[in-house]
C-alpha beads as a LAMMPS data file, in Angstrom:
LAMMPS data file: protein, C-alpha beads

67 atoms
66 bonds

1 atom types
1 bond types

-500.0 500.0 xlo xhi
-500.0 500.0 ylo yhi
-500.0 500.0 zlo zhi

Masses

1 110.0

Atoms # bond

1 1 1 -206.708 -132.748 -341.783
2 1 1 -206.464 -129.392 -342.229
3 1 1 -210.575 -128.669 -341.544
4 1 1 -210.851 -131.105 -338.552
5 1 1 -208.009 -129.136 -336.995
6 1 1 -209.858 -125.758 -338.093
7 1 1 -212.811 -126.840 -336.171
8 1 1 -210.929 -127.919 -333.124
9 1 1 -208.916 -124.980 -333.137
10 1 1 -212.085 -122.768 -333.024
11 1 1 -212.986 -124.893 -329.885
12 1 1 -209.721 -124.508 -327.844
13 1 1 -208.946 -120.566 -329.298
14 1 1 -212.044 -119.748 -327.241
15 1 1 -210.976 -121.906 -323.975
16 1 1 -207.431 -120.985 -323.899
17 1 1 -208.349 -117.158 -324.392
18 1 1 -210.467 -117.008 -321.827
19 1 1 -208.239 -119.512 -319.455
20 1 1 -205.427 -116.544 -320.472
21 1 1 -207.763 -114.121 -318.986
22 1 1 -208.756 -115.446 -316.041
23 1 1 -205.072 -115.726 -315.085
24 1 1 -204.646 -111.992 -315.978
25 1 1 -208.206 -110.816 -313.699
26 1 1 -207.332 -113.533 -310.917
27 1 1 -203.770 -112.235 -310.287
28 1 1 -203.581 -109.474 -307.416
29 1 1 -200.580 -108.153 -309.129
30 1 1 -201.903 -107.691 -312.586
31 1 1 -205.272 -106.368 -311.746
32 1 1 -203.902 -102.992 -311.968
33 1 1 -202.841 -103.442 -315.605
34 1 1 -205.915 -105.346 -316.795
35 1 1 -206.943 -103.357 -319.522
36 1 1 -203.620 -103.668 -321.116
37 1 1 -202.734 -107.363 -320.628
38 1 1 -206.376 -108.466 -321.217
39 1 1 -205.926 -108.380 -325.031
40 1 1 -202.408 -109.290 -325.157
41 1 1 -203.255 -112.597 -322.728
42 1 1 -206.302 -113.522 -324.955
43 1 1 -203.720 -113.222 -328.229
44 1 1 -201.321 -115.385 -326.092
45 1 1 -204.195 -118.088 -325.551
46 1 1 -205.112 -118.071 -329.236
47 1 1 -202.086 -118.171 -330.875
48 1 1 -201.338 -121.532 -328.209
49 1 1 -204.310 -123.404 -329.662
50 1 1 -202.705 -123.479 -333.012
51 1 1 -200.090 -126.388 -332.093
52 1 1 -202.630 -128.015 -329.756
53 1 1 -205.418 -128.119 -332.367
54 1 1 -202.749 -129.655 -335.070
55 1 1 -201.770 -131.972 -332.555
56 1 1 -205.242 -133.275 -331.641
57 1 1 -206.607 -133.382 -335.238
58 1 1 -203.641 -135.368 -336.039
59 1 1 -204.739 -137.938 -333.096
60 1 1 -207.972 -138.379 -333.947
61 1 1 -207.046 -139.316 -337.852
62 1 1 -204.305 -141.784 -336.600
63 1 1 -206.981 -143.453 -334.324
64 1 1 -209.540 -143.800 -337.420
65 1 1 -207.125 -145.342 -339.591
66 1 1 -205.939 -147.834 -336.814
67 1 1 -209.494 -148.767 -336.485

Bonds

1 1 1 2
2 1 2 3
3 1 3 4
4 1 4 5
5 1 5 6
6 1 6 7
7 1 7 8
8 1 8 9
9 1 9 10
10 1 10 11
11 1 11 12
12 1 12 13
13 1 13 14
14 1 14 15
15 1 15 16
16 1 16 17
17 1 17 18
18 1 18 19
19 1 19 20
20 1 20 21
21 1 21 22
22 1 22 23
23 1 23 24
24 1 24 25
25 1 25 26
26 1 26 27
27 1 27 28
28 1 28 29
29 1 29 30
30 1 30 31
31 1 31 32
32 1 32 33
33 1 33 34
34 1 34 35
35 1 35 36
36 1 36 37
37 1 37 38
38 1 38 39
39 1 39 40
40 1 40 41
41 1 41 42
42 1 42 43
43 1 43 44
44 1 44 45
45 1 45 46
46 1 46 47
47 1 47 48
48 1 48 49
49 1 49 50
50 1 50 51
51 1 51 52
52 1 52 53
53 1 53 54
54 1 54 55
55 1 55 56
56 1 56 57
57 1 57 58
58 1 58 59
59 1 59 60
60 1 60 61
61 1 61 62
62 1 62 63
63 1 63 64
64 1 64 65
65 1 65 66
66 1 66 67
């Protein structure tokens, strides 16, 4: 389990980082304070992906063995 959710997390690291920084860049607010929050959003988004990829490697091995 532990390599299928290593691949998935490398998939969803990548989207939720850059989902983190688009929400940092698209904000009016927190366009003045890009260049700190941009790394500290993209840690946010990868550190988030941990659970999720867990969660969906664990989903796709309980649908193979109910097959």
């Amino acid at each position: 389990m532990f390599k299928l959710s290593l691949i998935i997390w490398i998939i969803l690291s990548g989207t939720f980082a850059g989902i983190a920084l688009l929400v940092v860049l698209a904000t009016p607010s927190l366009e003045a304070q890009a260049w700190k929050l941009a790394p500290i959003s993209i840690g946010i988004g990868v550190l988030l992906s941990l659970p999720f990829s867990w969660y969906v490697a664990k989903q796709i091995l309980a649908s193979q063995r109910a097959a």
